[in-house]
SEDO-244827 format. One record per residue: x, y, z of N, C-alpha, C in turn. Coordinates in steps of 0.05 Angstrom, whole numbers, plus 5000, padded with zeros to 4 digits. Layout:
XYZXYZXYZ
...
# end
This chain:
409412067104411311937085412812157069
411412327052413112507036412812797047
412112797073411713067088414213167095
415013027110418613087115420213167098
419613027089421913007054420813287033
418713337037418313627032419013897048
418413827069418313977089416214107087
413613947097410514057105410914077128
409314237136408514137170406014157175
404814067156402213877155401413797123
399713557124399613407096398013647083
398513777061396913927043394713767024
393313807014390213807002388813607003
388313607035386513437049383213647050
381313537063379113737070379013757101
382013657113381313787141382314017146
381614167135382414547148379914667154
381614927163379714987179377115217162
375415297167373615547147374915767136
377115757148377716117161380216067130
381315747128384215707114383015637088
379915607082378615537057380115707032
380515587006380815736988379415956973
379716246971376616416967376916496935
374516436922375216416898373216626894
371516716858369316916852366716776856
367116476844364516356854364216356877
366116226897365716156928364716456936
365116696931365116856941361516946935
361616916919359316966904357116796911
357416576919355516366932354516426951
357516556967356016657007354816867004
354717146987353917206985350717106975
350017046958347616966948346016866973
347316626994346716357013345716597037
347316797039347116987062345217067057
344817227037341517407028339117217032
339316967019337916707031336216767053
339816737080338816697105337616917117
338517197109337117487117334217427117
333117337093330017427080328417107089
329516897100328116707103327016577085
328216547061328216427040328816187034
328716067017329115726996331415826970
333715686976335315686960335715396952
337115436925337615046917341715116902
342515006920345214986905346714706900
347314736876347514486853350514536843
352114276843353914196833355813966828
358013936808358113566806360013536841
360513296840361313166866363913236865
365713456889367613596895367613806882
365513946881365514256874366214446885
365114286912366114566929362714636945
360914476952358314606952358914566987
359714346992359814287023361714527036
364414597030365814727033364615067037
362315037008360715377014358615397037
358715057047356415167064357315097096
359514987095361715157120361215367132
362215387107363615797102360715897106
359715847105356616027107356015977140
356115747147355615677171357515777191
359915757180362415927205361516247208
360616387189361116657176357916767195
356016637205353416617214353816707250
352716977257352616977289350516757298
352016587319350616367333349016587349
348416737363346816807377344717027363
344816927330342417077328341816747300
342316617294341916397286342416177298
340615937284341515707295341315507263
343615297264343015167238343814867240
341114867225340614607231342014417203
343714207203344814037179344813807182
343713677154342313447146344113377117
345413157126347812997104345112757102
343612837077341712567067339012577091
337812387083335112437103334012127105
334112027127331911737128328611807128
328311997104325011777107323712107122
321612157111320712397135321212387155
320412137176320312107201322712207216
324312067198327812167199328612427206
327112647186328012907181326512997206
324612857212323013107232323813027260
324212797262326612737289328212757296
329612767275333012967270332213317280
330413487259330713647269328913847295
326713527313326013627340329213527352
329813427354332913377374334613537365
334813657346336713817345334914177351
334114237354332214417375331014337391
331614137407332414027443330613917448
329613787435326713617435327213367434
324913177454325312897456323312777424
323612707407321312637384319312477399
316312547389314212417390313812117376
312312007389312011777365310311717344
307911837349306611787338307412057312
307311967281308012217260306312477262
304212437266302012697271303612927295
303812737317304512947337307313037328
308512807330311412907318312013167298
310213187268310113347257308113577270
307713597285305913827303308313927327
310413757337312213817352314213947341
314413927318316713997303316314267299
313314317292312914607285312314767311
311614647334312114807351314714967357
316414697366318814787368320815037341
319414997324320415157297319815457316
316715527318315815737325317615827350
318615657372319915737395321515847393
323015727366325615767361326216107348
323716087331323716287311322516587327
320316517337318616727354319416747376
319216587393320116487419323616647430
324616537410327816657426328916797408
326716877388327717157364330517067339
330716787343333416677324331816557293
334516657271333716577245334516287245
332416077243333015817234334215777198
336815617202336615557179337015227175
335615197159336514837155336814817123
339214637135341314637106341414317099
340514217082340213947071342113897047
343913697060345713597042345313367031
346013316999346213046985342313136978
341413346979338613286972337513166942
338813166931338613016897337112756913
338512606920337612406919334312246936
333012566944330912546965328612536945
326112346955324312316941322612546937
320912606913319512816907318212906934
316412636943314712746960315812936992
317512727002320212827023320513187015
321013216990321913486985318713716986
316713536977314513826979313813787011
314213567028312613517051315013767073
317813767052319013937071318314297064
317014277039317114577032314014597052
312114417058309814507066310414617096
312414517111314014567134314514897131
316014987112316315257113314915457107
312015357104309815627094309015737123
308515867129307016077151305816287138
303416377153302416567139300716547107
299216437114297816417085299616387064
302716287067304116277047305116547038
305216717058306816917045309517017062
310116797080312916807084314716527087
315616527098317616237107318416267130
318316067146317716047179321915967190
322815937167325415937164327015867143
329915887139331115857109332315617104
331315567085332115227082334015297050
336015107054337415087037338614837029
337014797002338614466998339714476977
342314246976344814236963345013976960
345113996927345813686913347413736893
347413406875349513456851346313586825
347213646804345213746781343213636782
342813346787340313326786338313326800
339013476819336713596836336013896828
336714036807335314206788333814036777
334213926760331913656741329413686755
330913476781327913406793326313646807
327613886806325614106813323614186788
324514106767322514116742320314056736
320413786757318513606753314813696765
312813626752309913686759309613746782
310513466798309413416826310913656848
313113766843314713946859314914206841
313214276828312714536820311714776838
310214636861310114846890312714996895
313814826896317414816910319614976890
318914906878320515106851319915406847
316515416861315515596847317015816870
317015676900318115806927320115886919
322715756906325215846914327016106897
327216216925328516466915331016526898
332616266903335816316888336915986882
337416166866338715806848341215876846
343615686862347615776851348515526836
349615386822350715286813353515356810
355415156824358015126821358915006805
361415026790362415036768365615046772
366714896763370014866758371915016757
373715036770375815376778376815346749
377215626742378415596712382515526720
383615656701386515546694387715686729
387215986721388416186738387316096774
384516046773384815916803385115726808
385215426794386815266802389615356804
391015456801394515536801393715696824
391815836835391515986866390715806876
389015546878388115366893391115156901
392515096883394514936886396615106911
396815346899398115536917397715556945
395415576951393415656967394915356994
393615146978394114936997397714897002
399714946988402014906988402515037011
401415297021402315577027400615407062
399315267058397815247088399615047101
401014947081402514637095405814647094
406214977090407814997095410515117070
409315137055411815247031410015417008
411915657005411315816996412115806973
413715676953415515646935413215506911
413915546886412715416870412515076860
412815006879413214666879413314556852
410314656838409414476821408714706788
410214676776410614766751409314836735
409015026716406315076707405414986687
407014746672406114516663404714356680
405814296698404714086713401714226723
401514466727398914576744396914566710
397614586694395614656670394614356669
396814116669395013796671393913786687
393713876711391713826729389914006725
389714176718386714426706385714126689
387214086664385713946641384913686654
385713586677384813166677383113296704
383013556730380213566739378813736737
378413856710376314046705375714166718
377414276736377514566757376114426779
376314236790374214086811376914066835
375214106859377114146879378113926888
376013736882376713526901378613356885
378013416857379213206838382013326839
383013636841385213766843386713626871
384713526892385513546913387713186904
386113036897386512716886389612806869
389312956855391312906837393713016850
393913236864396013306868397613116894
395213046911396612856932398112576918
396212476897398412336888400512386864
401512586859402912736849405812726867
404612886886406812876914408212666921
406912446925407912176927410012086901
408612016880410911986852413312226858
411812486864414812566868416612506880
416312416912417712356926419412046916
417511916909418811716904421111716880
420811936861422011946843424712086857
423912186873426212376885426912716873
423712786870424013036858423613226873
425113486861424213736889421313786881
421213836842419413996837418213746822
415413786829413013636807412513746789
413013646770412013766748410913476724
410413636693409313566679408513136681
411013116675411512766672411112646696
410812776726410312686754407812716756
405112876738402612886734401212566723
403212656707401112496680401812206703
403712136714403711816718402611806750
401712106769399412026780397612046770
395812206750393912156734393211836734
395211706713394411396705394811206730
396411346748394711146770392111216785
391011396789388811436794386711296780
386911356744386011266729384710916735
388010826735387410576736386210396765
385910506787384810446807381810356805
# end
C-alpha cells in the first residue's frame, strides 16, 4: 500500500529479515557475547526481558553466528509437559521417541551422549517463552544437564523468558537451578540515540537512506515504546500508513501521535 508511494522495495519494520540485516546495538552485542561464552563452557544461562525486547532476535544471532559442524541446537518455543520436551528433543537428534517415560528419558540421554561424545558436537538447547514452564519441568530439565557427579553439564542450555522467570528462579523448589547458572542478561530498552539508529537501520534495509522521520517524531516514539523494538516496530509501521494517507513525504511529530492513538485505541 504505502511501499510504492515511498519508494521501499521492501515493507520496513517487519521481523522478516535476515540475521546478518539485524540491528546491532551495545546490549545486543553484549548478549552474544555473554550467550557465546555460555555455549564455549557448556553452561546454563537465563535471559530475561519484557515482550519485544529483542531476546528472540539475540538468539538468532547467536544461532546464525554458531559453526553447524561443531554444534548442534536444539529450539524449544514453550514446552508441552516433560514428555513433550523429551520427544521433541529425541527427534530432533534423529530419534524415533520411546513410549514408555522411563525409557524415553533414558533415550534422550543416550542420544545426548552420541551427540556430545559420540560425534564430538556442542549441544545447545535454547528454550523459549520459559517463564511460563512449571517449577518442576524446569529442575527435571536442569537434572538432564548434570554429568559427572555434577561437576559439569552434558550441554548448554539456555532459557529465555519475560522477567518473571528471574522471580521464579528465586523460588525454594528451583534453588538447584539457580544455584547452576552461570550468566544471567537481561534486556532492556534502546535508549534515545539507538532508537534513531534502529529507525535508521530499518529505513536503510527497505530502501531509503534519507531521514524520513524527524527527530521529533523519532523522540515520540523513544517516549510511547520505551526503547522496545517491537513496540518501535508497531509504531512506526503505523506511522507510515497515516503518512501516506495524509500525503506526507516526511513523518514526523503530529503523524506519531495519531498512530500512537490508534494503536492505543485498538
Amino acid at each position: 500500500m504505502y511501499e510504492s508511494y515511498y519508494g521501499f522495495t521492501k515493507t520496513p519494520f517487519t521481523k522478516d529479515i535476515s540475521p546478518s540485516q539485524l540491528f546491532s546495538h551495545n546490549q545486543h552485542e553484549e548478549a552474544l557475547a555473554r550467550l557465546s561464552y555460555v555455549v564455549k563452557e557448556r553452561a546454563i544461562a537465563v535471559l530475561t526481558g519484557e515482550v519485544g525486547s529483542g531476546k528472540s532476535v539475540a538468539l538468532r544471532s547467536l544461532s546464525s553466528n554458531l559453526d553447524e559442524s561443531r554444534n548442534t541446537v536444539v529450539y524449544f518455543f514453550g514446552l508441552a509437559g516433560l514428555r513433550g520436551f523429551y520427544s521433541e528433543l529425541v527427534v530432533a537428534l534423529g530419534g524415533t521417541p520411546r513410549f514408555l517415560k522411563a525409557h524415553l528419558i533414558a533415550q534422550a540421554k543416550d542420544l545426548i551422549a552420541q551427540e556430545t561424545e559420540g560425534r564430538k558436537k556442542n549441544l545447545v538447547v535454547i528454550i523459549d517463552e520459559a517463564h511460563v514452564l512449571e517449577p518442576n519441568i524446569l529442575d527435571e530439565i536442569r537434572l538432564l544437564t548434570n554429568s559427572q557427579m555434577d561437576s559439569a553439564s552434558s550441554f548448554s542450555l539456555i532459557l529465555s523468558g519475560q522477567p518473571m522467570l528471574g522471580r521464579k528462579l528465586k523460588l525454594s523448589s528451583l534453588l538447584a537451578l539457580s544455584q547452576r547458572v552461570a550468566l544471567r542478561c537481561q534486556l532492556k530498552g534502546l535508549n534515545l540515540e539507538e532508537t534513531a539508529g534502529y529507525v535508521r537501520h530499518h529505513l536503510t534495509i527497505a530502501g531509503r537512506s534519507d531521514a524520513m522521520f524527524s527527530d521529533d517524531a523519532v523522540a515520540l516514539i523513544h517516549s510511547f515504546s520505551a526503547g522496545i523494538p517491537r513496540r518501535i516496530n508497531n509504531i512506526c509501521a503505523h506511522s507510515l500508513v497515516a503518512g501516506f494517507l495524509d500525503k506526507k513525504s516526511i513523518i514526523d511529530e503530529a503523524t506519531v501521535r495519531q498512530a500512537v492513538a490508534e494503536l492505543q485505541a485498538d
